[in-house]
N, C-alpha and C positions, 0 to 999 in steps of 0.2 A: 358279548362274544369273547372267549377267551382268544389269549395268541395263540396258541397252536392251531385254534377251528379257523383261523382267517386263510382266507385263497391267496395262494399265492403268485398268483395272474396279475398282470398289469393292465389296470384297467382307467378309462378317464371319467373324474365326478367333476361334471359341470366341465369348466376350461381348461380342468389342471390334472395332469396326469397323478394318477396314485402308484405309488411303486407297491410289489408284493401285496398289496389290499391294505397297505398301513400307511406309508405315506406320499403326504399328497407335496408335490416339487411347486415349489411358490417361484421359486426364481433363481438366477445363473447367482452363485454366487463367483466364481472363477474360472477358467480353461488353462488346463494344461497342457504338458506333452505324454501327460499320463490317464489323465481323467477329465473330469467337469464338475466344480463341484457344485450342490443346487441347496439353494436353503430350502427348507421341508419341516412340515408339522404331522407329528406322529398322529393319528388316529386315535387309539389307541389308548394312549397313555395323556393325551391332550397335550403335549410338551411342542416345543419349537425347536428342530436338530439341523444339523449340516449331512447333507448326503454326499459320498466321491461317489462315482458314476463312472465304471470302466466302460470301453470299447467293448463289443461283442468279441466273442472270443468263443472259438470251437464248442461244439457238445461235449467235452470228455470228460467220463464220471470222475478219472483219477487225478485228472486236473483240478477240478470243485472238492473231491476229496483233499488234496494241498491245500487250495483256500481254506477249508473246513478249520485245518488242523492248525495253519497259522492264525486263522481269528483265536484261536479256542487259549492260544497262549500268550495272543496280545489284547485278548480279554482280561487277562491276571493281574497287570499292569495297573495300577493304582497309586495314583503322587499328583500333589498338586500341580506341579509343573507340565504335565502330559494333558493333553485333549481325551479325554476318556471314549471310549470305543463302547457303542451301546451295544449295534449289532450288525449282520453281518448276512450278506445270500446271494441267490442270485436268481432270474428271471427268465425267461424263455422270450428269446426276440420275434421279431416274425421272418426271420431266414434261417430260423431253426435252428442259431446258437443260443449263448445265454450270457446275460449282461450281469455283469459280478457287480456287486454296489455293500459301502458301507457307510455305516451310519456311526458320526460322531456329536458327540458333543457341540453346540455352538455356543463360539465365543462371539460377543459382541464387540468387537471394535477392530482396529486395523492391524495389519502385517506389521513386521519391524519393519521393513523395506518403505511401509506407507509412513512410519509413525517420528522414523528417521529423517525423508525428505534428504535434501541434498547437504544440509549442517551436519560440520561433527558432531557426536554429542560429549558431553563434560566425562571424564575419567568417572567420577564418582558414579555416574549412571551406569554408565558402558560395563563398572564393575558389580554392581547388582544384580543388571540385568543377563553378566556372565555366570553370577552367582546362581542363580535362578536357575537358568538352565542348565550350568552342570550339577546344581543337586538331583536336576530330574533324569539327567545322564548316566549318572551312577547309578541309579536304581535298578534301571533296566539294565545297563551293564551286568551288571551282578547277576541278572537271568540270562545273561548271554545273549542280547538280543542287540544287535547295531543298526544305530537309523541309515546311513548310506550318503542322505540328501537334507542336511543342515545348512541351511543358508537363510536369508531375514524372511523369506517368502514365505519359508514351514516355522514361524514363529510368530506366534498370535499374541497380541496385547490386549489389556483392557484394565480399566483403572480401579483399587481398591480404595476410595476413597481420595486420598494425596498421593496413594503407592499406585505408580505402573508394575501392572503382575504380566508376568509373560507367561507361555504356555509352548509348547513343542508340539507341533502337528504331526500328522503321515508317520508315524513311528513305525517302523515295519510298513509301512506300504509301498515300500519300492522293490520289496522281496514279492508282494504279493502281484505288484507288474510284471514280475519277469514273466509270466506265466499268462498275464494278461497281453502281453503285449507279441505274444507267440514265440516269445524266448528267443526274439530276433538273433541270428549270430551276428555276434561285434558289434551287440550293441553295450551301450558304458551306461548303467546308472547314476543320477546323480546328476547335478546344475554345472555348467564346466567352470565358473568362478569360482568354487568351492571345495571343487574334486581334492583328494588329499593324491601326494605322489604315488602313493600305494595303489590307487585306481587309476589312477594315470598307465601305469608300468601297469596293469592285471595281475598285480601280487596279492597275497591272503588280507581281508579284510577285517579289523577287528574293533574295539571299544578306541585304540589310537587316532582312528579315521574320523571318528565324530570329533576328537578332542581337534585333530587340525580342521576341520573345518569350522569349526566354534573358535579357535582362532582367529580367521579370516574375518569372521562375522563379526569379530570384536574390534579387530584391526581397522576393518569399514568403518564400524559405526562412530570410530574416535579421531578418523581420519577425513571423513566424508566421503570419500572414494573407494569404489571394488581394489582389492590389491591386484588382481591378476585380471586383465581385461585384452581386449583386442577379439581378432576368429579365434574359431576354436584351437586350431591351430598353435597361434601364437599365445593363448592362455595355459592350455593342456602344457605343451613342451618350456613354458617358463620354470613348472615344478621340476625339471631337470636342470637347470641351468641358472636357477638364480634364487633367493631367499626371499618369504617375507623381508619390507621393511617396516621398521618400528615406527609411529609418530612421534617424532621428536618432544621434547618438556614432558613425557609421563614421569612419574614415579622411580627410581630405579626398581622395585620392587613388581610394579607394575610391568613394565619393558621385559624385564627377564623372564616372567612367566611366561608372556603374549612371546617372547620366543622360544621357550622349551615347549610349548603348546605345536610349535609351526616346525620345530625339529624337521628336516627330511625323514630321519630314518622314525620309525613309530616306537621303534624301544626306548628312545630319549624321552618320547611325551609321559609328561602328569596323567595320573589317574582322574577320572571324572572329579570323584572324592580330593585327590587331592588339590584341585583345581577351585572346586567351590571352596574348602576351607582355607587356603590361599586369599582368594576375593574378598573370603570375608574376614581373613584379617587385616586386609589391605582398606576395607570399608570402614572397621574400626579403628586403625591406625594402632593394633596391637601388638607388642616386641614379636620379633618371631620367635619358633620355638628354637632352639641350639643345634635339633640334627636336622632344620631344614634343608630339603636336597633342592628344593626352588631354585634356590638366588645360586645355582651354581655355576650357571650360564653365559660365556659372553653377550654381550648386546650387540654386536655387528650381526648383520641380518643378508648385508648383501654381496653374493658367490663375484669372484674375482672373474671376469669376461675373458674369453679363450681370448688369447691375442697370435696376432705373424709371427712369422720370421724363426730362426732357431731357436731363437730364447726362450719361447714358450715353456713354459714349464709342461714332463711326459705327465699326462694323467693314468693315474694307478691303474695296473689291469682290469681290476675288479673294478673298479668305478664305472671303465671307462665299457665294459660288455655291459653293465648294470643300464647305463644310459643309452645304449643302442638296442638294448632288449626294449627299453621302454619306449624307441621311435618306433620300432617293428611293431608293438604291442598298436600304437596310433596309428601305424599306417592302415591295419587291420580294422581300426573302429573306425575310419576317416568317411569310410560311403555310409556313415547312420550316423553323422553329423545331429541329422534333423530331428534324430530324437532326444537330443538334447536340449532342455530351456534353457538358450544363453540369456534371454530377456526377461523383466518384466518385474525382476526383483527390485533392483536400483533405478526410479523415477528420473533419476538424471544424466544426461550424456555422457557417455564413457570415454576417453580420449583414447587415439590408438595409440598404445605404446611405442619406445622405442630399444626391443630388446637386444644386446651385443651381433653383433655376426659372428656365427660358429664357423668353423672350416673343419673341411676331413669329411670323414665318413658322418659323423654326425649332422653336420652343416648340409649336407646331401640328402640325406632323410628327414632333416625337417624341409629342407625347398622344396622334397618330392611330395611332403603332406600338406602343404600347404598348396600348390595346385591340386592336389585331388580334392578338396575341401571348398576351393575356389568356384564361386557360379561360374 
């Protein structure tokens, strides 16, 4: 039977449900705040894939029509670093929606989140495996396509011999939630450890966004610890108020990147490209080149805490609307907390922070976002 003659009904053979009449769902491989994903063996093709599994979600032809169009261009997408996308539909529930599911590639072995555990790991990994994933960043960058939701949970490992190969998951599939998930208003995609300021504040998102939070994820894994942790609350409004810090003894070569990567503003950050050839000269201990613009960064990492009294120093106009636009911005997403995964990525107990006391008008709007946020 060809694939196009196959029904596209969901039907069960034997114990195990078959998606579309092609595959059959062996088991949970994970749960999200966006899908489920189930390991599955195609029919078909006799191969062994990973299935995401949305929520049901409305009948609307021009809604399925979007899905259509975004598979159709995250089908193009081709590099070793990416999880490959076979295919893509969706299904007819029995309350008369239709459950969108796609099919990717399975990788055999753990998250970086699993593969991490609660050890830093050595410089020399941490920069490979940034290698890695920004050469698969740039790729897609280059088609205009931004993942949203990098952090160690959407990074799949497995061994190539002696070599740990990494892989980038969910590439575009948090574009394709917004839609699945009824286009909630205020709601924020994206993991809130990893969010960049630009999502925080609802400003325009671009190829920058991935690069800071492939930051964060590099910074973790050399530190053993999330940079930005506590409720959402107090994670979300630290990108207002305070820098990456660096682990102390890297490289200076090393350090300065890991902080032009974590820049506040997105115009300061490295390109995907320039990011991986950076790592990899950093991996071969190769001169730099003469117009590197890398190394041209302080290494202070951490923002000066408001302090009393009159001495304070005024913060600049424009800063200081820039930082109240972006509480307003949280206050607004504060009641869809819950579609946020704050868990599940880092195995190990996260300590609650202890970030400065603000005062003023800003000091006031995080108190206020942090009861509404509060069970």
């Amino acid at each position: 039977m060809s694939a196009a003659a196959i029904n596209v009904s969901t039907a069960p053979v034997g114990d195990a449900r078959v998606l579309a009449g092609r595959y059959r769902l062996d088991g949970v491989l994970g749960r999200g705040g966006m899908a489920t994903v189930h390991r599955a063996h195609d029919l078909v093709l006799e191969r062994d894939v990973a299935i995401k599994l949305f929520p049901s979600v409305a009948d609307d032809a021009d809604l399925l029509l979007r899905h259509s169009a975004e598979v159709r261009v995250l089908a193009t997408l081709s590099h070793p670093g990416l999880v490959a996308l076979y295919d893509a539909g969706s299904v007819r529930d029995g309350d008369g929606g239709q459950e969108v599911y796609i099919v990717m590639e399975l990788v055999d072995g753990p998250t970086l989140a699993e593969h991490r555990g609660t050890e830093p790991m050595s410089a020399a990994a941490v920069s490979d495996i940034g290698r890695q994933i920004a050469e698969a960043l740039a790729d897609v960058h280059e088609q205009q396509i931004v993942h949203r939701d990098i952090k160690p949970g959407n990074i799949l490992t497995t061994a190539d011999g002696p070599e740990l190969v990494v892989k980038v998951a969910d590439f575009g599939i948090a574009r394709i939630a917004d839609d699945t998930r009824l286009t909630m208003t205020g709601t924020m995609l994206g993991t809130v450890h990893y969010l960049s300021p630009e999502q925080v504040t609802g400003g325009p998102l671009g190829p920058p966004t991935d690069i800071y939070s492939l930051g964060l994820v590099l910074i973790e894994c050399l530190s053993g610890r999330a940079v930005f942790t506590g409720t959402f609350a107090e994670s979300a409004a630290a990108r207002l108020t305070s820098l990456p810090t660096i682990p102390e003894g890297l490289a200076p070569g090393l350090a300065r990147l890991l902080s032009q990567m974590t820049a506040r503003d997105p115009e300061e950050r490295p390109t995907a490209a320039d990011v991986a050839a950076e790592l990899d000269r950093l991996g071969t201990d190769a001169p730099p080149a003469a117009d590197t613009e890398l190394l041209s960064l302080p290494q202070t990492r951490v923002a000066p805490a408001v302090r009393e009294g009159r001495s304070a120093a005024r913060p600049r106009p424009g800063h200081r609307s820039w930082v109240l636009a972006g509480c307003a911005t949280l206050l607004l997403v504060g009641g869809t907390v819950a579609a946020l995964q704050v868990g599940g990525d880092d195995p190990s107990p996260r300590p609650t922070p202890s970030y400065p006391v603000v005062q003023g008008d800003l000091g006031s709007a995080l108190t206020t976002l942090q009861r509404s946020v509060t069970p």
